[in-house]
C-alpha positions in Angstrom: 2.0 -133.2 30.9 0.7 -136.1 32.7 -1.1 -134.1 34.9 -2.9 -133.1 31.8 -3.6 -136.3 30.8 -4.9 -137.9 33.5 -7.4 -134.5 34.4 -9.0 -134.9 31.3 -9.3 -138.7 31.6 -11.1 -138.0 34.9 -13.3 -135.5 32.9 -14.0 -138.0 30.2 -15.4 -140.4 33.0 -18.1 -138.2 33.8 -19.8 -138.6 30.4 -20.2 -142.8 31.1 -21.5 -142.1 34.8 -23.7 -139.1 33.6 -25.5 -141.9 31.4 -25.6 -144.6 33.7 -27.4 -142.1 36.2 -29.6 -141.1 33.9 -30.8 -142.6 30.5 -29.2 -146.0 31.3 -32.2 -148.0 32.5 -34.8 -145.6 31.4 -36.7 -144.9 34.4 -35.5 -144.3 38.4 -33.8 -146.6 39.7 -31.2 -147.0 42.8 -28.6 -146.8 39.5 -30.2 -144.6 37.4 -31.3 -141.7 40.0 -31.7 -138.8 37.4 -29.7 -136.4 38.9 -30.9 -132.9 38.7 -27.7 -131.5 37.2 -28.5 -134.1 34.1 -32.4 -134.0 34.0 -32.8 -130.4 33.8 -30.1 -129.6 30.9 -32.1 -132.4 29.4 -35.2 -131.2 29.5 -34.0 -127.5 28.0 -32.1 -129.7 25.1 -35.8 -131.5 24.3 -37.8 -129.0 24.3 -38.4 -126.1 21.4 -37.3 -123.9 20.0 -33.3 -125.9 20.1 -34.3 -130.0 19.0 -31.3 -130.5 20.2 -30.8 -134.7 21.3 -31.6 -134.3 25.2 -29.2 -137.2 25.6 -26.4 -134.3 25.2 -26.5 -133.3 29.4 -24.4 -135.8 29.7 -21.9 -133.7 28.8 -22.9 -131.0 31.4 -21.1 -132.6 34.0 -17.8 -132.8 32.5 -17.8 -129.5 31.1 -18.6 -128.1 34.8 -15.3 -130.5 35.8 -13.0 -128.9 33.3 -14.3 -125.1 33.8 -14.1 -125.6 37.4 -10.8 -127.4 38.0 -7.7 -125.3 35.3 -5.7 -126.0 38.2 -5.5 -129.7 37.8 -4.6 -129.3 34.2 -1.2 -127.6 35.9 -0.8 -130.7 38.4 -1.7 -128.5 41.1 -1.3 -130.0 44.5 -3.6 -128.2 46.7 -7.3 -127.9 46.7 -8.8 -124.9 46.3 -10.7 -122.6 48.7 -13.9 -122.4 46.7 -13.8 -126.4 46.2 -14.6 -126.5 50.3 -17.1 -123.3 49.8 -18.4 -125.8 47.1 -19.2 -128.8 48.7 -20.3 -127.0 51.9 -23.1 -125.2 50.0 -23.8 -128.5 48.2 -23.7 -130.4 51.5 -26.6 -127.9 53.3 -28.6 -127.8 50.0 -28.6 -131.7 49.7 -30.1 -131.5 53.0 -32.7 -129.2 51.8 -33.5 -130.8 48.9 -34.3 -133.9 50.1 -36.4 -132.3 53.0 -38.5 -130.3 50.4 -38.6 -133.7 48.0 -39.4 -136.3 50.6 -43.1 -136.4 51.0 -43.1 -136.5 46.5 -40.5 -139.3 46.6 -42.7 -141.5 48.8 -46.0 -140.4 46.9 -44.3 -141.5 43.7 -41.4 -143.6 44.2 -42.3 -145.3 47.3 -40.3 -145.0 50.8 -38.2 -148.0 50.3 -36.6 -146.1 47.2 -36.8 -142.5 48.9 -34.9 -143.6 52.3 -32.4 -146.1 50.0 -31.3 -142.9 47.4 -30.8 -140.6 50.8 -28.8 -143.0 52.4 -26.5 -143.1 49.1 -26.2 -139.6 48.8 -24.9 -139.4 53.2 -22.7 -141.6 52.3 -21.4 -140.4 49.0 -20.7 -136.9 51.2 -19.4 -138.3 54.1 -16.9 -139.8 51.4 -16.9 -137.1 49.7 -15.9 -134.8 53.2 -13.3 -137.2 53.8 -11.4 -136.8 50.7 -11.6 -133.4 51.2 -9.8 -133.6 54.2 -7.5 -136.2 53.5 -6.4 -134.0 50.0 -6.0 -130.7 52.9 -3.8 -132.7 54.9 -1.8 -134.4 52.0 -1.5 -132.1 49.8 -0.7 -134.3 46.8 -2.0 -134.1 42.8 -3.4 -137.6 43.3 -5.4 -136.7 46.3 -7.2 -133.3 44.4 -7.9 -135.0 41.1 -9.4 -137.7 43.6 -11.6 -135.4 45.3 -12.9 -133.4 42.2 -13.3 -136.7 40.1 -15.2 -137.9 43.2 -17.2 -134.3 43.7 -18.3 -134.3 39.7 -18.6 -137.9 40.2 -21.3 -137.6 42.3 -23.2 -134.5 40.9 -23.1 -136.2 37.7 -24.7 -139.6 39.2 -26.3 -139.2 42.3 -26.7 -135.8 43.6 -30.3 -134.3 43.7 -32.1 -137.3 42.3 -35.1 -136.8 40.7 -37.9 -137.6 43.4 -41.3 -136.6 42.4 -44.0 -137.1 39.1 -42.3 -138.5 36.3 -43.4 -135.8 33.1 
């Protein structure tokens, strides 16, 4: 039951950081980042034919948590395979994405604010690689909620920032 608990308190999280990335100061900055997995969800909300308030993607990311994580809601102690498949694929296409967005994120945001956001996002997956392999070789509940939190964490705040012409 506490395992329960505490995997839904992580999910519940995501909905203060998915703000903070992206409606909280109301345009980029090195803390608000617009994350892609936010922005676009917002943009669908916003525009017609559903009027629904845009400001509901910040819900996007904890939904994804809880869909993709059942297993914590059993206290399961190791991570799963596709949670490694995961970040892997997200690993290579952060790469790519910020090769394709680089020359639009100095154009518009300047290189200072370009070169500062990659540097967050290395280091947010070199954490984020590390508790990966720390949760593999401990094998504990505390170390897999730590990881996802952190994974969700980071695609609900930072991951795929929004570089580029603001609409």
């Amino acid at each position: 039951m506490k395992a329960l608990y505490q995997t839904f308190a992580v999910g519940l999280g995501l909905v203060p950081l998915a703000w903070i990335g992206s409606f909280s100061r109301g345009m980029l900055t090195l803390i608000s980042p617009m994350p892609t997995l936010i922005v676009i969800p917002a943009f669908f909300l916003a525009s017609p034919p559903s009027h629904l308030p845009y400001r509901l993607a910040i819900l996007v990311p904890a939904l994804l948590y809880f869909a993709w994580t059942p297993c914590l809601f059993r206290g399961d102690s190791q991570v799963p395979k596709r949670s490694w498949v995961l970040l892997a694929r997200l690993s290579l296409l952060s790469v790519a994405y910020f090769v394709s967005s680089w020359g639009y994120g100095n154009q518009y945001q300047g290189h200072g604010y370009t070169f500062a956001i990659c540097a967050v996002n290395i280091l947010w997956l070199l954490g984020l690689w590390t508790s990966l392999y720390r949760s593999s070789r401990v094998c504990s509940f505390r170390a897999n909620l730590f990881f996802h939190g952190a994974l969700f964490a980071w695609l609900a705040w930072y991951a795929f920032p929004y570089l580029g012409e603001l609409p």
